[in-house]
Backbone as a ProteinNet text record, in pm:
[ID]
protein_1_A
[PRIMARY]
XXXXXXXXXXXXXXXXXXXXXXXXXXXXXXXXXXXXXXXXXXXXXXXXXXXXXXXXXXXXXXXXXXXXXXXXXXXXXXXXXXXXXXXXXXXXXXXXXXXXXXXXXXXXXXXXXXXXXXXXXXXXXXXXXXXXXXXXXXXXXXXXXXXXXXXXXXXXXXXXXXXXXXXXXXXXXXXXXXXXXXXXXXXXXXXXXXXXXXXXXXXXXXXXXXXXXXXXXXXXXXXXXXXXXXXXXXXXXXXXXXXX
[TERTIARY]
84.8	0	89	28.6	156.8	115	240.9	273.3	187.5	154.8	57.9	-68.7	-121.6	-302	-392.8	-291	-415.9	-483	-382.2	-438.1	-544.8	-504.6	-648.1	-758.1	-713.5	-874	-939.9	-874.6	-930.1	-997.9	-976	-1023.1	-1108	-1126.5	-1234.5	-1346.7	-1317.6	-1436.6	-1522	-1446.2	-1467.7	-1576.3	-1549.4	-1613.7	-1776.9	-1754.7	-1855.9	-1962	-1877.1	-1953.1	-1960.7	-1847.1	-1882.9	-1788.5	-1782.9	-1800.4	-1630.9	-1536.7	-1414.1	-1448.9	-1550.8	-1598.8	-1642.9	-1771.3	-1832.8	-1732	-1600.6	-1560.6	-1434.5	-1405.1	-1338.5	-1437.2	-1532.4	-1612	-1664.7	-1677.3	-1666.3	-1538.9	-1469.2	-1293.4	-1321	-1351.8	-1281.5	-1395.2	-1533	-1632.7	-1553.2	-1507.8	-1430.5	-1323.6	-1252	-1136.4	-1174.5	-1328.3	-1356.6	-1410.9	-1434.1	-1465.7	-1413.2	-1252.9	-1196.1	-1055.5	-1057.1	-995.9	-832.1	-729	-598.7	-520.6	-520.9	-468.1	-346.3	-311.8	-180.3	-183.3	-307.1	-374.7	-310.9	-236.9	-164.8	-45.5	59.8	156	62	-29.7	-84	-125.4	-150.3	-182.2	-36.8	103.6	192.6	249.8	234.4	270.8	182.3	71.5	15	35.6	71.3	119.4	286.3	312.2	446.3	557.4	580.5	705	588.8	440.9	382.5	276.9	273	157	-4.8	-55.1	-171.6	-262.8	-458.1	-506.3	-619.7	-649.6	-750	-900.7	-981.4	-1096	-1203.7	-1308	-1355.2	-1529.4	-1609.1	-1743.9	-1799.5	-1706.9	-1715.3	-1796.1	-1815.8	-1905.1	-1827.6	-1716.5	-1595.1	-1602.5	-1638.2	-1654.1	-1681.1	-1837.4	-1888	-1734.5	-1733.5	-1619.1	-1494.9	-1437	-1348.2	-1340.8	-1475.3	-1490.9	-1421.7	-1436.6	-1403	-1257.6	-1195.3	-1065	-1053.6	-1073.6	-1054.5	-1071.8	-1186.9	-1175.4	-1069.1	-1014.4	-858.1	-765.6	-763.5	-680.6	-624.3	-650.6	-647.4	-625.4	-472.3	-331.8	-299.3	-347.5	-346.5	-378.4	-310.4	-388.3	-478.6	-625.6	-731	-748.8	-761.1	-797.6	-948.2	-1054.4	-1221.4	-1246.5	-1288.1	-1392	-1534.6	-1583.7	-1654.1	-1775	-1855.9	-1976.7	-1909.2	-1802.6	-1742.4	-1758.6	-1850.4	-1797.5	-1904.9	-2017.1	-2117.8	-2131.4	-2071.4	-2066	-1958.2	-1837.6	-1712.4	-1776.5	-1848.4	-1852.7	-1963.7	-2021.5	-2151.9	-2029.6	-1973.2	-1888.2	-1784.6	-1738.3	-1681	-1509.1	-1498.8	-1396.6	-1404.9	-1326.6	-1293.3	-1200.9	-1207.6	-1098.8	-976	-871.8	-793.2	-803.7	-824.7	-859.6	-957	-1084.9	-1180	-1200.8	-1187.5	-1197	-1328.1	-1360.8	-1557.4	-1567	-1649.3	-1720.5	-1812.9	-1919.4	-1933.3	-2091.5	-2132.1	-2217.9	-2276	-2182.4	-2193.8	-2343.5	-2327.8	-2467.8	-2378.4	-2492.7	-2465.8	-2423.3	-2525.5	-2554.7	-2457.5	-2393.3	-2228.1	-2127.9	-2150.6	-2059.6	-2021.9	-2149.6	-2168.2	-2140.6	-2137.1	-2086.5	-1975.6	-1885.4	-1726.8	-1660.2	-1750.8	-1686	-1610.2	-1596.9	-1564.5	-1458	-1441.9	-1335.3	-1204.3	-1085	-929.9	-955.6	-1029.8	-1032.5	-1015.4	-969.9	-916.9	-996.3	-1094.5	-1186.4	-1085.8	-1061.1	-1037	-1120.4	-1210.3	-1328.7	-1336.4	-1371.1	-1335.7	-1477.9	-1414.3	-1515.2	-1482.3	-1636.2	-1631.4	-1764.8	-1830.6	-1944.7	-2063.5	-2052.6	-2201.6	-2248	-2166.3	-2140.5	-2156.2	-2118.4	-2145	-2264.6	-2334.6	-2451.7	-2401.2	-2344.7	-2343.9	-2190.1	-2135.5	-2012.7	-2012.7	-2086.2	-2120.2	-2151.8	-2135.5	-2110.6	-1965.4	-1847.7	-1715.4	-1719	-1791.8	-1806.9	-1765.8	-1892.7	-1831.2	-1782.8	-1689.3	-1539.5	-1440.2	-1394	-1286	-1085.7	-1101.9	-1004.9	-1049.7	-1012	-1042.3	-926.6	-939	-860.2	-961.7	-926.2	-995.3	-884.7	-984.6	-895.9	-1006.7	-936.8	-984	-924.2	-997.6	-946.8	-876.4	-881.4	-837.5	-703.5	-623.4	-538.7	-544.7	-471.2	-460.6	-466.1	-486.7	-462.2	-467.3	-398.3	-487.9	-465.2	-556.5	-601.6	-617.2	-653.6	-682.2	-576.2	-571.4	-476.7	-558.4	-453	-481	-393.4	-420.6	-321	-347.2	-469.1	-473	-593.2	-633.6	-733.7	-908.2	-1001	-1079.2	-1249.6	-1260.7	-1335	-1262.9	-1383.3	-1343.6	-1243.5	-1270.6	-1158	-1039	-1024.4	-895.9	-822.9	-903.9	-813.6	-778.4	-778.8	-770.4	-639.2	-571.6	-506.7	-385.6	-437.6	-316.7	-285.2	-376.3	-357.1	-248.3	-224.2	-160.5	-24.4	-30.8	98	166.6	126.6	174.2	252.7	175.5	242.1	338.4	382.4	468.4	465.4	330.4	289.4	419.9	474.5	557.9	472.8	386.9	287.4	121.7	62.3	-71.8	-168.7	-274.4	-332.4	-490.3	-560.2	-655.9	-760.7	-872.5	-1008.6	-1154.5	-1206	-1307.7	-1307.5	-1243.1	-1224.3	-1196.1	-1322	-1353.1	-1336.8	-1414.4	-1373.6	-1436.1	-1537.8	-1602.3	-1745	-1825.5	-1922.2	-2088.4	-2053.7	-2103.5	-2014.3	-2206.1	-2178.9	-2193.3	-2111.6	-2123.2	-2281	-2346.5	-2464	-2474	-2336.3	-2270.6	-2296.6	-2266.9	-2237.7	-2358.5	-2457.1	-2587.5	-2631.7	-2607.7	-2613.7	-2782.2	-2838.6	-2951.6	-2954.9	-3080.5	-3117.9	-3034.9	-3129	-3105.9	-2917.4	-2904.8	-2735.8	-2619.3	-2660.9	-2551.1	-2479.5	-2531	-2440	-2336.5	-2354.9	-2238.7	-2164.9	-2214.4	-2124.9	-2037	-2116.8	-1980.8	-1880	-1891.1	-1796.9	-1721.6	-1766.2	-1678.9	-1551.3	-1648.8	-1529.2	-1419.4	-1473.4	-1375.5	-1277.4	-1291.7	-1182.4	-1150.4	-1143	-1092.5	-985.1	-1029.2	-899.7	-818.2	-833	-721.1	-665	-677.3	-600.6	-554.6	-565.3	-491.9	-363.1	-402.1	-321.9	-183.3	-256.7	-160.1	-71.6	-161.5	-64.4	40.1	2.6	97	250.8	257.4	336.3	441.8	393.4	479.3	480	424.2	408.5	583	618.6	740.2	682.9	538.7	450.4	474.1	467.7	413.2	286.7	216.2	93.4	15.7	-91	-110.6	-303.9	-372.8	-532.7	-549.5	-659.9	-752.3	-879.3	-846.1	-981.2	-984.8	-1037.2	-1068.8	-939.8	-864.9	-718.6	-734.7	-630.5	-592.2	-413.1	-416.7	-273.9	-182.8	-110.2	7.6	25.9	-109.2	-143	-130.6	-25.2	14.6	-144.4	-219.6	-325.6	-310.4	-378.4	-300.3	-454.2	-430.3	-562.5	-549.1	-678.7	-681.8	-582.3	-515	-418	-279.2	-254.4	-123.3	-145.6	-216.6	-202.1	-110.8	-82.7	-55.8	115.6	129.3	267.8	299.3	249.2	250.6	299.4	186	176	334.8	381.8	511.6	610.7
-119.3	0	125.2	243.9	363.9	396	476.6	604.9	650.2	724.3	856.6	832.8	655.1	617.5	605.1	562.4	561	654.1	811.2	899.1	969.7	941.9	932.2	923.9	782.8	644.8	765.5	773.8	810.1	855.9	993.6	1122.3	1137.4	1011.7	1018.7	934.3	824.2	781.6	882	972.5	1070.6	1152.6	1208.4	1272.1	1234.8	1134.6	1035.1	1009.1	943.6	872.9	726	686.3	528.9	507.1	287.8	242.1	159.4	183.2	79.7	-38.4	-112.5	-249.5	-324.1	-223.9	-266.8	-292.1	-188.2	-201.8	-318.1	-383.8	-532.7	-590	-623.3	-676.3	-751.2	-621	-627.7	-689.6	-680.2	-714	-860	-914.6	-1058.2	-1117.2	-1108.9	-1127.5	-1122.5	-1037.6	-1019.5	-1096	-1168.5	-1228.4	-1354.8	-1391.7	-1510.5	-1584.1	-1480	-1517.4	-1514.2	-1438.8	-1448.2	-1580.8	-1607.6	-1697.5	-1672.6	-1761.8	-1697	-1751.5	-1585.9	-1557.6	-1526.1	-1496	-1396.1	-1288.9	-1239.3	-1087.8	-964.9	-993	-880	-837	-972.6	-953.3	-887.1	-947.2	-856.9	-738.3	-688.6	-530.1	-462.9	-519.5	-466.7	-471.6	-589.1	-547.4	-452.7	-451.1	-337.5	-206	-176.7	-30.3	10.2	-49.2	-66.4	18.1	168.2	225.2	286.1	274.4	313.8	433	527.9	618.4	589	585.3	538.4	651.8	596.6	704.8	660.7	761.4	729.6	816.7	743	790.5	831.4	930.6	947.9	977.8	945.9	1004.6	1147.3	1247.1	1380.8	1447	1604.8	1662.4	1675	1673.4	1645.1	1508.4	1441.5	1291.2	1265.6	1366.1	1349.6	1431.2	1527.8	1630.5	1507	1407.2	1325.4	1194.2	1158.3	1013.5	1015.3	1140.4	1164.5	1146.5	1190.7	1163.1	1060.3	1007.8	834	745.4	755	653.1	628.3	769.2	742.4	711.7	700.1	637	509.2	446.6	286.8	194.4	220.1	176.4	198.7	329.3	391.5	259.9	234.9	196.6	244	182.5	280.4	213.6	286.7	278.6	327.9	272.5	346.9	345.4	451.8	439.5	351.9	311.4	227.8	308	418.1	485.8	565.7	551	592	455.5	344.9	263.6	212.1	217.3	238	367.9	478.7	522.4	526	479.4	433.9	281.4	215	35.3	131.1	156	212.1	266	337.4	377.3	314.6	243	80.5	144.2	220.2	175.3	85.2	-27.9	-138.2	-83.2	-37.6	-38.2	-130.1	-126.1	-251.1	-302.6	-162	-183.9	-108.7	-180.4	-111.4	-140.3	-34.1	14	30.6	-29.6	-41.3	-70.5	-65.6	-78.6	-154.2	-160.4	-235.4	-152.3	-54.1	62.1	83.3	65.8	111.1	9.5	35.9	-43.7	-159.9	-275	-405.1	-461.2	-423.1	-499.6	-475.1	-353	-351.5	-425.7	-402.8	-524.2	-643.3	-694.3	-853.5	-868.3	-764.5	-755.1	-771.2	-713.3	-735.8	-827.4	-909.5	-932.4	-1088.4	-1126.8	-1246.2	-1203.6	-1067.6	-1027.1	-1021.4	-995.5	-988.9	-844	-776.7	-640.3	-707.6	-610	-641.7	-601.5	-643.6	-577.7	-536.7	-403	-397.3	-373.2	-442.8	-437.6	-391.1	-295.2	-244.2	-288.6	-337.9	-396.5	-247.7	-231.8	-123.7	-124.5	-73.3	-132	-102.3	7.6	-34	-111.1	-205.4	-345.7	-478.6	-473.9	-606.1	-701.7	-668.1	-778.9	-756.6	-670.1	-689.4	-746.2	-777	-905	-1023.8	-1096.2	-1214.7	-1179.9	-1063.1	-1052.6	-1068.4	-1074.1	-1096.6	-1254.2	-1317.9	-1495.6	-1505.9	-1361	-1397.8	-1326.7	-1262.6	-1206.3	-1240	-1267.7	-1348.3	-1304.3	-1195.9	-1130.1	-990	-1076.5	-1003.9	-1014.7	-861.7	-799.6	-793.3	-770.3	-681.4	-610.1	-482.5	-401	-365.4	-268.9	-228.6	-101.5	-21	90	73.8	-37	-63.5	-153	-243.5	-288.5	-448.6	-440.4	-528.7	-656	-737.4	-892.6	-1008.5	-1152	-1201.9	-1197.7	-1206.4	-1194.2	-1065	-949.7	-813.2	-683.7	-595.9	-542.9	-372.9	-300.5	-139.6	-35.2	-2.2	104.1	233.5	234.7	409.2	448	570.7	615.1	609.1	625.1	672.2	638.1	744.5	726.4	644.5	569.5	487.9	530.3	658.6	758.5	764.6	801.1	856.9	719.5	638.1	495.2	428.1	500.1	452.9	553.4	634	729.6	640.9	655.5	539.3	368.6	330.5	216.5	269.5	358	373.5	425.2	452.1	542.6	424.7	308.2	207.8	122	105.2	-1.3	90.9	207.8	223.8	333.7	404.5	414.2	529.3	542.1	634.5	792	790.9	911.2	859.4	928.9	915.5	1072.3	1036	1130.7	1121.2	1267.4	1193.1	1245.9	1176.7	1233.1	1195.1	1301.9	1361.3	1318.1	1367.8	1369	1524	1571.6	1700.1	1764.7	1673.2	1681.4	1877.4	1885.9	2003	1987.9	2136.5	2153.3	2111.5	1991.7	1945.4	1811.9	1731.7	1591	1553	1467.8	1439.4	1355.4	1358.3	1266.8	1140.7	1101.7	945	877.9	951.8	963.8	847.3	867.2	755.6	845.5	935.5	1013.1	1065.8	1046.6	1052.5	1184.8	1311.1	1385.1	1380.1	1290.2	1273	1257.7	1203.7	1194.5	1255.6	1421.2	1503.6	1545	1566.2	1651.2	1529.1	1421.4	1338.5	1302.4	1269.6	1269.7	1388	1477.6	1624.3	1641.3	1590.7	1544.3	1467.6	1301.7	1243.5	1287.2	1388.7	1467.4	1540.1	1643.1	1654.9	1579.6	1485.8	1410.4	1322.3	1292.6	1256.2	1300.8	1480.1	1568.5	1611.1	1552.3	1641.2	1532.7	1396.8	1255	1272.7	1341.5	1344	1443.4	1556.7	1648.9	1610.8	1524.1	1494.2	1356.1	1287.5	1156.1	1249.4	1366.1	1477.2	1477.8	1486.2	1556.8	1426.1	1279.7	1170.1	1052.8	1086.1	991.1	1004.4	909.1	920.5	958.7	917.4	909.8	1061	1118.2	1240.8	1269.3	1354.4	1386.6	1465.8	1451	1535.4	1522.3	1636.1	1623.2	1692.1	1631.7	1714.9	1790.4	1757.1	1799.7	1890.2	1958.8	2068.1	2073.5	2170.4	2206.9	2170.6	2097.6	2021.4	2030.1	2056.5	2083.5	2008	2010.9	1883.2	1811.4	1839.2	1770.2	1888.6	1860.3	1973.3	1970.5	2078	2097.5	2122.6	2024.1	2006.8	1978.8	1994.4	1985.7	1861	1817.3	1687.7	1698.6	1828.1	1840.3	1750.4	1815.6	1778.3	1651.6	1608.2	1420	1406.1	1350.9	1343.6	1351.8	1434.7	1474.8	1437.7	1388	1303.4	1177.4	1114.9	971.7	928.5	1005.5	972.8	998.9
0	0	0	-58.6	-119.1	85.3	67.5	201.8	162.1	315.4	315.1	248.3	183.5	187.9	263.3	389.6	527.8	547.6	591.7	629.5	558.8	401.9	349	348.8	322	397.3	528.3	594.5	699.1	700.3	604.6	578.3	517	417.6	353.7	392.9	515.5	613.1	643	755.4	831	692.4	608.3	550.8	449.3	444.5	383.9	476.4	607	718	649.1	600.1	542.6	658.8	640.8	766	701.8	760.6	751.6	746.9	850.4	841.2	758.8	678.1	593.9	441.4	425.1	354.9	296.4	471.1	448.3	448.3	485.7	480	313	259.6	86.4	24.7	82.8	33.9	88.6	155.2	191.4	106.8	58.7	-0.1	-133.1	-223	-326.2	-325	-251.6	-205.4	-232.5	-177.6	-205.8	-297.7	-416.3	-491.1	-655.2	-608.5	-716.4	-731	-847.3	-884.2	-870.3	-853.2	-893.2	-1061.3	-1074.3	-1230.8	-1220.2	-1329.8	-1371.5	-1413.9	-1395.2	-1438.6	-1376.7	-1287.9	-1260.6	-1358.6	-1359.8	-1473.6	-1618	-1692.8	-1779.7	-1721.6	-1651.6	-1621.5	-1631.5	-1539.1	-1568.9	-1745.1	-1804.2	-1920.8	-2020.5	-1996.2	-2066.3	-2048.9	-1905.5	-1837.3	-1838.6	-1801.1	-1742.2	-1863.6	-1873.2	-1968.7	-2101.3	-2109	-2190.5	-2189	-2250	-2260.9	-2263.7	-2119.1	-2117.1	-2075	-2153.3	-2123.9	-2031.4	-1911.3	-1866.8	-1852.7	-1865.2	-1940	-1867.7	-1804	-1685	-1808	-1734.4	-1807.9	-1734.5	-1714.4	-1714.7	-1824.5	-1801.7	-1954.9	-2071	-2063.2	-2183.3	-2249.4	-2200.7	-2256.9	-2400.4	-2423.7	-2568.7	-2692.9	-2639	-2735.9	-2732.4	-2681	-2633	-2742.3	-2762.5	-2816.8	-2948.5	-3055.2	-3201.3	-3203.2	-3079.8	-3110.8	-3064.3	-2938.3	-2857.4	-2986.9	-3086.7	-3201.6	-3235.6	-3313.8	-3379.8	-3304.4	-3215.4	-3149.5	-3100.9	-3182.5	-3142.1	-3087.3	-3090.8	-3059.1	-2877	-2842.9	-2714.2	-2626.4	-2481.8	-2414.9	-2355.7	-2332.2	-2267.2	-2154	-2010.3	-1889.3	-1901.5	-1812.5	-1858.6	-1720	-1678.2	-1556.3	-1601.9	-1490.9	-1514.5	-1639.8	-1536.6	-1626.6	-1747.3	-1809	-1946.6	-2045.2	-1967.5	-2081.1	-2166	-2133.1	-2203.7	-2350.5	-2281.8	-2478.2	-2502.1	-2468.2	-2530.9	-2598.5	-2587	-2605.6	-2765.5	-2703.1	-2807.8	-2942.8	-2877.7	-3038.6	-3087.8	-3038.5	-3099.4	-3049.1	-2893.7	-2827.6	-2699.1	-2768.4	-2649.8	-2545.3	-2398.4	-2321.6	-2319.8	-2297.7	-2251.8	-2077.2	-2002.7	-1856.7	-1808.4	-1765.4	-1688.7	-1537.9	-1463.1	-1355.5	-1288.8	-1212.6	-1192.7	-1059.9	-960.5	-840.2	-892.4	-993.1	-1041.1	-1052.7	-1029.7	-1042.2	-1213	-1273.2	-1433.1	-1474.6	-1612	-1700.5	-1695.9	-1590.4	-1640.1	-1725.8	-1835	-2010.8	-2053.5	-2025.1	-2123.5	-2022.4	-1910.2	-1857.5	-1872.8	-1865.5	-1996.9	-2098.7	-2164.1	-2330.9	-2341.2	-2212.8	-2270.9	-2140.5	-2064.1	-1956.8	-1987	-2129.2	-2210.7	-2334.8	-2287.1	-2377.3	-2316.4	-2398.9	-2334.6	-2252.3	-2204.6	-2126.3	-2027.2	-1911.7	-1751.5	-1688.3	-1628.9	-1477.6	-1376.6	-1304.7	-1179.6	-1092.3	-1013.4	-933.4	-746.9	-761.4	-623	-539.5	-411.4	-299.7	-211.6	-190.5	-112.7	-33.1	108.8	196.5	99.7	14.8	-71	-210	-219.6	-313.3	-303.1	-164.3	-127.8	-266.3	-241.6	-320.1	-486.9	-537.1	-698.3	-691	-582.5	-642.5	-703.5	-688	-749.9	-889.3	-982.2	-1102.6	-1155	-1017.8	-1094.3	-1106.8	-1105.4	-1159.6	-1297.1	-1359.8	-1483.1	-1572.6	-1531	-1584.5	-1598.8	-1728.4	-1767.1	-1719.9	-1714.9	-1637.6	-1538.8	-1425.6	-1301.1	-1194.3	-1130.7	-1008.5	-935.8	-788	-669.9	-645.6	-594.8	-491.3	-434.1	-306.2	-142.2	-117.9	-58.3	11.6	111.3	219.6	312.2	288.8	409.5	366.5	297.1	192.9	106.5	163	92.9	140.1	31.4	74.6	-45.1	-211.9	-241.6	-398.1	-419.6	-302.9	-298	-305.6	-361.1	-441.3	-361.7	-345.3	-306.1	-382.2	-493.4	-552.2	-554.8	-474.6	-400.7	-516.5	-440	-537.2	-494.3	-548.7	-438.9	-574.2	-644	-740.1	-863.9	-880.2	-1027	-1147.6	-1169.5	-1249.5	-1187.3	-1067.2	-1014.3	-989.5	-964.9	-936.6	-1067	-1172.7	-1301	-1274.4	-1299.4	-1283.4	-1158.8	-1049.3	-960.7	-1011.1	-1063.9	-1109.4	-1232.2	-1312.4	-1459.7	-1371.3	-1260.4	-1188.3	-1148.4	-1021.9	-978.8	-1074.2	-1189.1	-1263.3	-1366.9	-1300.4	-1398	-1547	-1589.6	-1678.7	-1749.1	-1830	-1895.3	-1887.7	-1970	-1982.3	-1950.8	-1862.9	-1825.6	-1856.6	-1971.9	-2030.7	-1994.1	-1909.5	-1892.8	-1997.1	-2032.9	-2131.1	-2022.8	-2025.8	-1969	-1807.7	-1774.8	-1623.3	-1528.4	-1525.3	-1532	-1394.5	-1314.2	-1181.4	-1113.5	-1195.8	-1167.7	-1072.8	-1101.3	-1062.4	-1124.8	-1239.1	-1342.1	-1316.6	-1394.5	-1356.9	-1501.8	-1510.4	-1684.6	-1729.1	-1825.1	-1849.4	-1871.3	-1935.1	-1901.5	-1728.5	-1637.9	-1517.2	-1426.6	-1490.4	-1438.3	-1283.8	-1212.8	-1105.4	-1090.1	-1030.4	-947	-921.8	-910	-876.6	-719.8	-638.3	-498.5	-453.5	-567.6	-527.9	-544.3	-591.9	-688.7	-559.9	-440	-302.3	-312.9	-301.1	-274.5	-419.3	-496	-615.9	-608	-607	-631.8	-495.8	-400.6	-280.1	-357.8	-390.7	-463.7	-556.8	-654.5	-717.8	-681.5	-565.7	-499	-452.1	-392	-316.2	-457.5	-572.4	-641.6	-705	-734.2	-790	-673.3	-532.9	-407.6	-432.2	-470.9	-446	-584	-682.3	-809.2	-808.3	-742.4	-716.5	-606.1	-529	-444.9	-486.8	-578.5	-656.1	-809.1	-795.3	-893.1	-826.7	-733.9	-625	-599.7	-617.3	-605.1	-726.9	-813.4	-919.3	-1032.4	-1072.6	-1177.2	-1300.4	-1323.5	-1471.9	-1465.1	-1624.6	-1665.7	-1663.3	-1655.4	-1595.2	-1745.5	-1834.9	-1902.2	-1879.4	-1920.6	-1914.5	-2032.5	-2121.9	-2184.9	-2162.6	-2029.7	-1959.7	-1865.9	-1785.9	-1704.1	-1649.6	-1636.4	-1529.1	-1413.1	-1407.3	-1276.7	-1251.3	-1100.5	-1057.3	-1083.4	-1131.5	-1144.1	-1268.1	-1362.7	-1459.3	-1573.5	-1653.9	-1808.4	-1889.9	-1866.9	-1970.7	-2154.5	-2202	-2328.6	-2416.6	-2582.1	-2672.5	-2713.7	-2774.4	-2839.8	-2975.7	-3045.9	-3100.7	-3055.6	-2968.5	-2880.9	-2838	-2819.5	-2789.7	-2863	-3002.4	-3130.9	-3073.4	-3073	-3044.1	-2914.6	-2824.2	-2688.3	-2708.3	-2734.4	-2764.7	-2900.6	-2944.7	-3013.6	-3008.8
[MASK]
++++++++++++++++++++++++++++++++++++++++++++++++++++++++++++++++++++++++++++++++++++++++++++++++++++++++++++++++++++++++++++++++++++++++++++++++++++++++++++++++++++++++++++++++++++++++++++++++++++++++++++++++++++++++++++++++++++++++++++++++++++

């Protein structure tokens, strides 16, 4: 587990009011029901010295996809609710990042493909785990401490842990697309009337844990998306000249 995640964790109990318990609780449940692979070594060789992008369903998302097409070659990291109109426009992720919240039906669609689930157990999941049965390549991770089959590479929202997951293993350059991290919830996003006070908390503590994984990461840091500290703001032009 990185330095300086606990105090995190902590911080972001405290602020939520979620329950540490409930959230091993989810982890040893996830623990028990995943298989042992070699799916980690493929995550490092897909990351590991390469320019990867990670993909958030922010309001930038739609302006995002025209270029994500041409892009092929890129590795793509997806938050989970980015992957429904990334799948719709015929981009396959190579790694999706999920709690497991997103549209089912596209979950199933690719959960038999070479894509990587990283599936986070967390206290309000418990019951939709028994969908990593049938995922052909699958991780867990935990907010709490690791164990096991269970994996912690920091990170908090589905996006941002796409972002520490591309840092841990190494990533050469990490570029993010629509990860906005504003006062606006993207329409991809699946977010509930009733639930925008805490989603936009979420956001918050997603870009202070980005800003602060700025500050210790070896990866280069670039966004096409809303300015963020630490992260070189750059156009869907300049990819181009990134990525080579």
């Amino acid at each position: 587990m990185m330095v300086g995640w606990r105090e995190r964790y902590s911080s972001i109990l405290k602020k939520l009011n979620y329950s540490q318990q409930k959230d091993k609780e989810s982890a040893l449940i996830l623990d028990s029901i995943l298989k042992k692979t070699d799916t980690i070594e493929k995550l490092k060789k897909k990351i590991h010295g390469k320019t990867v992008f990670v993909i958030g369903s922010g309001p930038s998302l739609a302006n995002a996809i025209p270029k994500l097409k041409k892009l092929k070659k890129s590795i793509k990291i997806a938050a989970d609710s980015s992957l429904k109109p990334l799948i719709d426009n015929g981009i396959f992720p190579d790694i999706i990042v999920t709690d497991l919240d997103g549209d089912e039906d596209t979950i199933k669609k690719i959960s038999k493909t070479k894509s990587i689930f990283v599936v986070h157990a967390h206290g309000d999941n418990i019951e939709k785990l028994q969908m990593v049965k049938k995922i052909k390549n699958c991780i867990g991770t935990t907010q709490t401490n690791p164990f096991n089959k269970i994996q912690n590479f920091g990170g908090f929202t589905d996006g941002d842990r796409g972002v520490f997951l591309a840092s841990h293993f190494d990533a050469k350059k990490i570029i993010l697309f629509g990860m906005d991290f504003g006062n606006q919830i993207g329409k991809f996003s699946n977010t509930k009337k009733s639930d925008r006070e805490t989603k936009l908390k979420k956001l918050q503590i997603g870009r202070d844990l980005l800003i602060w994984l700025s500050t210790i990461t070896k990866s280069e840091l670039f966004t096409t998306s809303k300015p963020i500290e630490g992260f070189r703001k750059i156009s869907y032009k300049e990819v181009d000249n990134i990525i080579t």
